[in-house]
C-alpha positions as CSV (number, residue, x, y, z in Angstrom):
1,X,87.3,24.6,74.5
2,X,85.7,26.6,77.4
3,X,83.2,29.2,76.9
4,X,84.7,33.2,76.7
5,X,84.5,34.8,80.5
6,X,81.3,36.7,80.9
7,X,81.5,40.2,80.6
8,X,79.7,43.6,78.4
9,X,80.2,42.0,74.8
10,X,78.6,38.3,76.1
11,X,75.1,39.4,77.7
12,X,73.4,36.5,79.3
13,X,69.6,36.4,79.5
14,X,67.0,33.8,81.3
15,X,64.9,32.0,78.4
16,X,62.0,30.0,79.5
17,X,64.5,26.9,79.0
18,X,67.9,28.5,79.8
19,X,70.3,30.6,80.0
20,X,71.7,32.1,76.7
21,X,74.9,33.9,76.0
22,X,75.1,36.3,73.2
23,X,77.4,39.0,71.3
24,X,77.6,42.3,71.0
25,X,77.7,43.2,67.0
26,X,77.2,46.6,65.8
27,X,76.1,48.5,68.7
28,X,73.3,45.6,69.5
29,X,73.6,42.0,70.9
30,X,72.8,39.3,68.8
31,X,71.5,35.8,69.9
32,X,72.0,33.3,67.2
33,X,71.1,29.6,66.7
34,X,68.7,29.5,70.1
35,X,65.9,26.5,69.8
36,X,62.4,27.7,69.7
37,X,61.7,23.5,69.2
38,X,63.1,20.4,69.4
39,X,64.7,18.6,66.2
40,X,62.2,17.5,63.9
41,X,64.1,14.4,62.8
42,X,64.1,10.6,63.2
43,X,60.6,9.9,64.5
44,X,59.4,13.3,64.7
45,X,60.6,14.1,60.8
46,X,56.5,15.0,59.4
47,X,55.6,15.8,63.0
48,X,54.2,18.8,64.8
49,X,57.0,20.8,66.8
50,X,57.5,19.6,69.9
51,X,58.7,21.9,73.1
52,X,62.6,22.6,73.2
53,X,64.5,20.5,76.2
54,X,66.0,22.5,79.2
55,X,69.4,22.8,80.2
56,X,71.3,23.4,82.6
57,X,74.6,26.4,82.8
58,X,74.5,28.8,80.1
59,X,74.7,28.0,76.2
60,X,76.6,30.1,73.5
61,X,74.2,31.6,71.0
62,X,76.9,32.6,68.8
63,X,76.6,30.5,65.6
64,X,73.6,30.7,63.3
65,X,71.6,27.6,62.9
66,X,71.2,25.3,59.7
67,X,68.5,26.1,57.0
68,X,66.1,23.1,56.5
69,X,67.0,21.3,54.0
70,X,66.5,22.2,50.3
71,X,67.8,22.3,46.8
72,X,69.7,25.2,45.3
73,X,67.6,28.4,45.1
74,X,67.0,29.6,41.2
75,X,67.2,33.1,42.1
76,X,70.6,32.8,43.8
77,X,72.0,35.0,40.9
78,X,69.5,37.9,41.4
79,X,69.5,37.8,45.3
80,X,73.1,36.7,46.4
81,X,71.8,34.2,48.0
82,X,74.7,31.8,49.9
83,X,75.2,28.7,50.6
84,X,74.5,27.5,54.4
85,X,74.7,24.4,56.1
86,X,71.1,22.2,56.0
87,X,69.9,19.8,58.8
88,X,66.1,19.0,59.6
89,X,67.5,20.4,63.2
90,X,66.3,23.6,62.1
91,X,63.6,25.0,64.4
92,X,65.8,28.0,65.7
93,X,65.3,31.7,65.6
94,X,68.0,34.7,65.7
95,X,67.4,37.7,68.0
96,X,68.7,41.2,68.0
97,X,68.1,43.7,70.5
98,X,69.2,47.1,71.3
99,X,69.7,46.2,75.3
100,X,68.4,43.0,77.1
101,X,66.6,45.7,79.9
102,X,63.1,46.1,80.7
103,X,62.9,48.9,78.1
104,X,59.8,46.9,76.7
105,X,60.9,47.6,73.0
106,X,58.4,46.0,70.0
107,X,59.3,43.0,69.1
108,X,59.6,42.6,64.9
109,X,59.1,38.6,64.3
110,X,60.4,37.8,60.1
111,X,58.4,34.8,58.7
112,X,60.5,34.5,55.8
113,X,59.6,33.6,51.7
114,X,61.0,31.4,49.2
115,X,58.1,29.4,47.5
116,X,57.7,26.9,50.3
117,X,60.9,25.7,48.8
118,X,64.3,27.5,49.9
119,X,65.4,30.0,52.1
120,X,66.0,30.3,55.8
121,X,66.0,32.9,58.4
122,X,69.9,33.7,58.1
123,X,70.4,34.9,54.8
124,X,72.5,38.0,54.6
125,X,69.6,39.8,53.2
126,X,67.2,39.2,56.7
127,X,69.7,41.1,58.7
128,X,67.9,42.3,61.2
129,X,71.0,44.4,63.2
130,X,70.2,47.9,61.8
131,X,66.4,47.5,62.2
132,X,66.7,47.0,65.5
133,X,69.5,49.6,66.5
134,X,67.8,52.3,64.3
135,X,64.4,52.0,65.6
136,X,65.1,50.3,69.0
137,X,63.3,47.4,68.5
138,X,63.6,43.8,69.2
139,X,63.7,41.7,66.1
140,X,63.2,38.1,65.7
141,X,63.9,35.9,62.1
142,X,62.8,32.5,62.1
143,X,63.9,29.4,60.8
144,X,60.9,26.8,59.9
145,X,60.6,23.5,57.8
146,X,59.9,23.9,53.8
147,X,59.6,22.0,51.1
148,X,57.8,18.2,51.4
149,X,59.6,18.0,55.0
150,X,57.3,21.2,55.8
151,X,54.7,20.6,53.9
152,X,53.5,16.7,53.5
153,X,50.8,15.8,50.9
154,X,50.9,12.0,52.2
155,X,47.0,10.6,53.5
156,X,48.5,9.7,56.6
157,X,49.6,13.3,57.7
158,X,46.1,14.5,59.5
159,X,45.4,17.6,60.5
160,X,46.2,19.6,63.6
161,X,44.9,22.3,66.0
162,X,47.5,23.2,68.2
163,X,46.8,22.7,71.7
164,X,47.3,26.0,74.6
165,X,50.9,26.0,74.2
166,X,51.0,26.4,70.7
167,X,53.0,23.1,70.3
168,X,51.0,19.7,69.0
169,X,51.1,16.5,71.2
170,X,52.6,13.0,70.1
171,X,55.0,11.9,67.1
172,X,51.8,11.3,64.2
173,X,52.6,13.0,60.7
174,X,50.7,16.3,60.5
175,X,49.6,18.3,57.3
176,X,51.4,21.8,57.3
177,X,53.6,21.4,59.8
178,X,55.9,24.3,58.4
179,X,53.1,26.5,59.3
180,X,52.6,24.9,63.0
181,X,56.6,25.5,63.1
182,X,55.7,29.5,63.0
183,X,53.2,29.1,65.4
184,X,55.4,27.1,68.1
185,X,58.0,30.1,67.1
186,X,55.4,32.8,68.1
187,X,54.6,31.2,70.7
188,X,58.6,31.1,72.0
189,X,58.6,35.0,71.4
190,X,55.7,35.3,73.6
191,X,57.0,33.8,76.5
192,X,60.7,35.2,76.3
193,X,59.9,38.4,74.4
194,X,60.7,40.4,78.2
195,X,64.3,38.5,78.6
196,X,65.6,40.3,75.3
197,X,64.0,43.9,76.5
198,X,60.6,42.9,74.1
199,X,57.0,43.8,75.1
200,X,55.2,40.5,74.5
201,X,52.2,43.0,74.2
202,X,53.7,44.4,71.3
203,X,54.4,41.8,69.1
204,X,54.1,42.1,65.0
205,X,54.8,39.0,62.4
206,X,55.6,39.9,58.9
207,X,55.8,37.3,56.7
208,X,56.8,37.6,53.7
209,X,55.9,35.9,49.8
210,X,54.8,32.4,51.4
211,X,55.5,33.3,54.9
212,X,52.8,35.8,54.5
213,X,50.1,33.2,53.1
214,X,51.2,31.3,56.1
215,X,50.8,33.8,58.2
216,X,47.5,34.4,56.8
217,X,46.3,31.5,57.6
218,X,47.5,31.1,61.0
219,X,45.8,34.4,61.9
220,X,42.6,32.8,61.4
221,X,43.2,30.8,64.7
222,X,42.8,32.6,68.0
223,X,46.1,30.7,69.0
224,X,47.9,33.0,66.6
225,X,45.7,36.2,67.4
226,X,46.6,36.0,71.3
227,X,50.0,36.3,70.3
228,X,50.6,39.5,68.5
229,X,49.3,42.9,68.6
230,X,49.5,43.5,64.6
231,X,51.0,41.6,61.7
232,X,52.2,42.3,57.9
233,X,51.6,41.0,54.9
234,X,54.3,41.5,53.0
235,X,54.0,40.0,49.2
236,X,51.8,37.3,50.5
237,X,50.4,35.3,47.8
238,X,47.3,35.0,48.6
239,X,45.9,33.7,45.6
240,X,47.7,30.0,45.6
241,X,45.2,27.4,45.6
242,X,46.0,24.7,48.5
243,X,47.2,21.6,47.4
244,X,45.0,18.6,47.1
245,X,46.8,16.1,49.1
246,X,45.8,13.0,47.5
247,X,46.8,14.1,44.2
248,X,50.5,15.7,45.4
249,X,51.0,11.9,47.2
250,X,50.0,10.2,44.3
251,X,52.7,12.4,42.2
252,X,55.2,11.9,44.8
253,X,55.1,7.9,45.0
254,X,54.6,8.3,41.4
255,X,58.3,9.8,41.3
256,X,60.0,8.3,44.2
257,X,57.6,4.9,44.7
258,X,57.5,6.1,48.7
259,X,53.6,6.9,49.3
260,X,53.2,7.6,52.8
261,X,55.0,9.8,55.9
262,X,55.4,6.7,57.8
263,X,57.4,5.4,54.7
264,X,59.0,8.9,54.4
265,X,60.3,9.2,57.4
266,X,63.0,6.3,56.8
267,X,63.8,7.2,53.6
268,X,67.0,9.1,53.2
269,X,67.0,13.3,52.7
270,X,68.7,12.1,49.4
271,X,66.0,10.6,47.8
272,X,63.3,13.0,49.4
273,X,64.9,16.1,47.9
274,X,65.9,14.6,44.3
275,X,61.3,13.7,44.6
276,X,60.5,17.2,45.6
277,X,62.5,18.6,42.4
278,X,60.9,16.6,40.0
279,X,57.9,17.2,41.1
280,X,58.0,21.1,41.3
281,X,59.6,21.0,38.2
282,X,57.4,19.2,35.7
283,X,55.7,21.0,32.8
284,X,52.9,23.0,33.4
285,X,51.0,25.3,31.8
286,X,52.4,29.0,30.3
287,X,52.2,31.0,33.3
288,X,51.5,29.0,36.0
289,X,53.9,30.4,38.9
290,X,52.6,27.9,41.4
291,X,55.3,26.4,43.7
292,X,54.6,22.2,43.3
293,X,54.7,22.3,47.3
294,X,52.7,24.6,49.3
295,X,49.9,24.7,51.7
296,X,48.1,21.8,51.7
297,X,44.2,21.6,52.1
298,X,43.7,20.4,55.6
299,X,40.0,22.2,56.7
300,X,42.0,23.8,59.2
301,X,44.5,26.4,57.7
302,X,43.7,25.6,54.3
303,X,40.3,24.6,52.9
304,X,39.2,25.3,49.4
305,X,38.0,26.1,46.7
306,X,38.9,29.8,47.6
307,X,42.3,30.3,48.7
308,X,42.0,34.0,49.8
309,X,41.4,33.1,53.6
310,X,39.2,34.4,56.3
311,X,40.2,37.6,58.4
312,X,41.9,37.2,61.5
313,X,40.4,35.5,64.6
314,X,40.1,38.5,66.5
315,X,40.5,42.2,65.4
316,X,44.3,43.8,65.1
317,X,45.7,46.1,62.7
318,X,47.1,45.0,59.4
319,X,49.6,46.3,56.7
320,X,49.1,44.6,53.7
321,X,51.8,45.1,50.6
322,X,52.6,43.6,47.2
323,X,55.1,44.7,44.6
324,X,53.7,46.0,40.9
325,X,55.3,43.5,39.4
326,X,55.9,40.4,41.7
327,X,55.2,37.7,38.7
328,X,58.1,39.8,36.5
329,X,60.3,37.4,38.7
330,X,59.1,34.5,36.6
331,X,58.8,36.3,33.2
332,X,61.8,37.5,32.8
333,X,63.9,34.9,31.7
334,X,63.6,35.2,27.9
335,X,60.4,32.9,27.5
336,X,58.2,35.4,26.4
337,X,54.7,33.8,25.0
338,X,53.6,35.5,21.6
339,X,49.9,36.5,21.1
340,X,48.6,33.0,20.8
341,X,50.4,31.5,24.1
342,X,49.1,34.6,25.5
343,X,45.0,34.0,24.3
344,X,45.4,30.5,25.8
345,X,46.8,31.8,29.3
346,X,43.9,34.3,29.5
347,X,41.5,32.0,28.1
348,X,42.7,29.4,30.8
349,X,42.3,32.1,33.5
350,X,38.9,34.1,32.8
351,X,37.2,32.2,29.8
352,X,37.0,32.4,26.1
353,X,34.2,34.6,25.8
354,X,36.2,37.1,28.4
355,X,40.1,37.3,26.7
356,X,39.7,40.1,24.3
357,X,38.2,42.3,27.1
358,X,40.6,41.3,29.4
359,X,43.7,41.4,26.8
360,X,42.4,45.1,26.1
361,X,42.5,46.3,29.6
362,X,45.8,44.8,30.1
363,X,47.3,46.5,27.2
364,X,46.0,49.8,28.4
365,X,47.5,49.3,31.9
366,X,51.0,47.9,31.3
367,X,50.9,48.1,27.4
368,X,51.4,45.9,24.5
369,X,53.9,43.0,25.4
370,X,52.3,39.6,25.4
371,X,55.2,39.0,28.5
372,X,54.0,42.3,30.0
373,X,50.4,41.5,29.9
374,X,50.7,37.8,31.1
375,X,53.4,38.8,33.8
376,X,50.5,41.9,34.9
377,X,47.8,39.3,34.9
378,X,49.6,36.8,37.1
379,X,50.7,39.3,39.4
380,X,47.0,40.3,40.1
381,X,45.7,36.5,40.2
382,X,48.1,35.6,43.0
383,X,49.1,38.8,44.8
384,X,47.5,42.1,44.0
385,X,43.8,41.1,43.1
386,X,43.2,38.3,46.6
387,X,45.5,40.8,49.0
388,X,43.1,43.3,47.7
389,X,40.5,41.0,48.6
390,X,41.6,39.9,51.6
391,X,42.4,43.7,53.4
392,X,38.5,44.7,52.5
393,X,36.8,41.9,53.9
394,X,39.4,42.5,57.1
395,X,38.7,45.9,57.1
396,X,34.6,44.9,57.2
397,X,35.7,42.5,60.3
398,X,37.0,45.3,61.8
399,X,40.6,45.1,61.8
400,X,42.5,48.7,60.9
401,X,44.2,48.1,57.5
402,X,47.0,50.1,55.6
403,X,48.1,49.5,52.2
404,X,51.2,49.6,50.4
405,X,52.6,48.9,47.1
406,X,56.2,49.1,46.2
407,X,56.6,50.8,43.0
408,X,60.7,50.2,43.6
409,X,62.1,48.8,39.7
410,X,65.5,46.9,38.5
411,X,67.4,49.3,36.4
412,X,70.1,48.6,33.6
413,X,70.4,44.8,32.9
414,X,67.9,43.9,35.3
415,X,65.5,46.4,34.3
416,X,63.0,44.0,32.4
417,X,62.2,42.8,36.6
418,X,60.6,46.3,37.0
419,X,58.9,46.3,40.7
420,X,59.4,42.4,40.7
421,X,58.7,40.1,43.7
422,X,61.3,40.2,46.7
423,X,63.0,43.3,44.8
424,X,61.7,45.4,48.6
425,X,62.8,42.9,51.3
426,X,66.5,45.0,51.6
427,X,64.6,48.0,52.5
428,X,63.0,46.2,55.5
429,X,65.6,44.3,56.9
430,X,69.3,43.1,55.6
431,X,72.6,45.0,55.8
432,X,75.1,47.3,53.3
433,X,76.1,43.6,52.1
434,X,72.2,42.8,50.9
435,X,71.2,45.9,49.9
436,X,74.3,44.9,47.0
437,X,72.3,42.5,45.5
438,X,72.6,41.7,42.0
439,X,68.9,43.0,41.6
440,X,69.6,46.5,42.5
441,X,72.5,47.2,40.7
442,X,72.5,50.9,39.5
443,X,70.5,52.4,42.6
444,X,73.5,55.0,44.0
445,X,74.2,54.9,47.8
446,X,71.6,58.0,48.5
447,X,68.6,55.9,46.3
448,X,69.1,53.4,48.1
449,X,69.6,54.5,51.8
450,X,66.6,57.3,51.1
451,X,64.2,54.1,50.6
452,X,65.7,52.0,53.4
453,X,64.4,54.9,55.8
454,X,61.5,55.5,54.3
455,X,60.6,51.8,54.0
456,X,62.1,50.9,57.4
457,X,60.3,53.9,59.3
458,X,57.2,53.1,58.1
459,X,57.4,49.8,59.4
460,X,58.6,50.7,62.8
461,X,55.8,53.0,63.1
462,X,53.4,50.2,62.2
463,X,55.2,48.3,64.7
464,X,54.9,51.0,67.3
465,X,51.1,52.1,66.7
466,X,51.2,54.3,64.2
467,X,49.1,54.3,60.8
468,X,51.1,56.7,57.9
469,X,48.0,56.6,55.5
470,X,44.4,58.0,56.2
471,X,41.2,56.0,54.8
472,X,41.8,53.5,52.1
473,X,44.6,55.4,50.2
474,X,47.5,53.3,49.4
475,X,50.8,54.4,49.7
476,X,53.4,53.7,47.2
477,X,56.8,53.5,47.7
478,X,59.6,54.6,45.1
479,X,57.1,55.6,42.0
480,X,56.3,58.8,41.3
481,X,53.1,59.0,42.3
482,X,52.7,59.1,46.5
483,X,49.3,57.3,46.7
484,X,46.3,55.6,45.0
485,X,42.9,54.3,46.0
486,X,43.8,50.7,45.2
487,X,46.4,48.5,44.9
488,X,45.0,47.1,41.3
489,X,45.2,49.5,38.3
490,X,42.2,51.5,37.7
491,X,41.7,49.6,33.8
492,X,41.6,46.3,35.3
493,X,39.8,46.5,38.6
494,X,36.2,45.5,36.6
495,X,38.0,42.3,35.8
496,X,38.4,40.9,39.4
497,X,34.8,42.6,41.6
């Protein structure tokens, strides 16, 4: 079948490797599907991402590409989440834009979440067509590599520093090469930014949940800093210890007897999928939200024993946000611990000799639920305490930083989620369609599209320059208070100085 006659609802643009064809959708045009690397199968399944080949005419960029590979998501009730076609030929990106002019909009680049585990950057919930028309703004969602194909524990995947390009150089297994994906991503924005009517001076990544820790860590490379002009943090856990690789490999060829990429990379996506669910899914301890796959300690991105990471490379502005109640996504399934589970989760996290202080000041803050205390002190291990962490020493590097926290809470059968993790995202990007999701059932029309402009417009202005909040207040979104002076609780903030 031949390709549709060019004309005003097919926009063509000049990418550093082509030319691309779009679609006009909702008063924007839409590039889906377009290559930011070459497919990281066969040989170069575990390796970094190489540069995407050149061709020749112009290419359609009408379909959306595949998510990496994965297993089902366990929050597909609460978010809506489909089901997509998978392929390791997933290093694409989608673009909207407003006009492809020399207009010189911001460019909005969406790292997205999912616990290193599921997701892509085409759910229905990343949308990124009103963002862009409403605040004229260029905005970019990536795809990347998750789970074990992302991130490898196996000995024989080294570490990598990316070369000038951004992109690494042979076929070797690499440690983190999800993250290395983002990076060969931004650098694709930088270069073609202009072609979509982008400033490639004015260039923000927001990640989000583990694209923010990603994100995070990338910023401590001046390959990632010469990129962008400011980022966000949005629900980064920041708090998730790296992975010990030699202990994740042993557990792996424990499970599926293969050991090593090199053996990995010829066994089938069958067997490689059915290991990476056992392992995430083996018993741990009461409270432990840790995804089995994650960042995995390489000295370069991830070191330990700390995992809150260094500030950027060099100075930019940063918005950093978490939810109240991020870990309420994991405690609200009817497992609720009774006082003893919950004396041996504290005890696990601060010391014997510390639970009855720290049980006390949880009670105060959040009240008297053993599932309301543990969820409270989960959410400040991972998220609230280490991003609190993380935006001071910034701020002491010199990078401007603004704070948020969403108070935004489930109501009527979902209430028990409160302000839980990923409850925000439809308020940044996403559609009518996401911002239906199961999780926000009972919000009317008006709730709902009063947050999306605050939420949104705050963003854009971030995007664009702008700082909403003076000093170190933090703002919070949908509560009833309008600010605070941190993002912890003032009953528990002695517990993590």
């Amino acid at each position: 079948m031949s390709s549709p006659a060019l004309s005003v609802d097919t926009p063509v643009v000049w990418t550093s490797e082509g030319r691309l064809r779009g679609r006009r959708e909702g008063g924007v045009t839409v590039f889906r599907g377009v290559d930011y690397a070459r497919a990281p199968s066969g040989a170069q399944r575990f390796a970094a991402p190489q540069p995407p080949l050149p061709w020749s005419g112009v290419r359609d960029a009408f379909t959306p590409g595949p998510a990496c590979p994965q297993l089902p998501s366990p929050f597909a009730a609460l978010f809506g989440d489909p089901t997509e076609p998978q392929s390791e030929d997933c290093l694409h990106l989608t673009v909207w834009t407003p006009a492809t002019d020399d207009a010189a909009r911001p460019v909005l680049v969406w790292l997205h979440g999912g616990s290193y585990l599921t997701g892509s950057g085409n759910l229905p919930r990343y949308d990124g067509a009103e963002l862009a028309a409403e605040h004229d703004a260029v905005v970019v969602l990536v795809t990347y590599r998750i789970g074990v194909l992302g991130f490898p524990p196996f000995a024989d995947a080294v570490p990598m520093s990316p070369d000038g390009d951004g992109f690494g150089t042979g076929s070797e297994p690499v440690r983190n090469v999800g993250a290395w994906d983002l990076l060969a991503a931004l650098q694709w924005v930088h270069r073609n930014a202009a072609a979509f009517g982008g400033n490639p001076s004015a260039v923000c990544a927001l990640g989000q949940s583990a694209g923010a820790q990603i994100l995070a860590a990338l910023l401590r490379l001046p390959a990632t800093t010469s990129l962008l002009d400011r980022a966000v943090l949005h629900s980064g856990p920041l708090g998730l210890d790296p992975i010990d690789g030699e202990d994740a490999a042993a557990e792996f060829s424990r499970v599926t007897g293969v050991g090593t990429a090199r053996a990995a990379r010829g066994t089938g996506l069958d067997v490689i999928l059915e290991g990476q669910g056992a392992v995430v899914s083996a018993p741990a301890a009461r409270g432990d939200v840790r995804p089995g796959v994650r960042l995995v300690s390489d000295g370069v991105l991830a070191g330990g024993p700390t995992s809150v990471p260094d500030p950027p490379a060099t100075a930019l502005p940063l918005l950093v946000t978490t939810a109240r109640d991020e870990c309420r996504l994991w405690f609200s399934d009817g497992a609720a611990p009774d006082d003893a589970g919950l004396r041996q989760a504290v005890a696990a996290q601060f010391g014997e000799q510390r639970t009855d202080e720290v049980i006390e000041r949880y009670r105060a803050a959040v009240g008297g639920a053993p599932a309301s205390i543990l969820s409270a002190i989960y959410t400040d291990a991972i998220f609230t305490a280490p991003n609190q962490q993380y935006a001071e020493a910034a701020a002491r590097a010199g990078n401007p930083v603004q704070l948020a926290r969403f108070d935004v809470a489930a109501r009527g059968r979902h209430r028990s989620y409160g302000a839980a993790h990923c409850i925000d995202i439809p308020f940044v990007l996403g559609s009518e369609q996401g911002r239906r999701m199961p999780l926000l059932e009972g919000w009317s029309a008006a709730e709902l599209t009063a947050l999306r402009d605050e939420v949104r417009g705050r963003w854009a202005r971030f995007a664009r320059g702008e700082f909403d909040s003076a000093g170190d207040a933090v703002s919070l979104i949908g509560g009833t208070d309008r600010t605070s002076d941190a993002l912890l609780a003032p009953e528990v903030r002695p517990l993590w100085r």
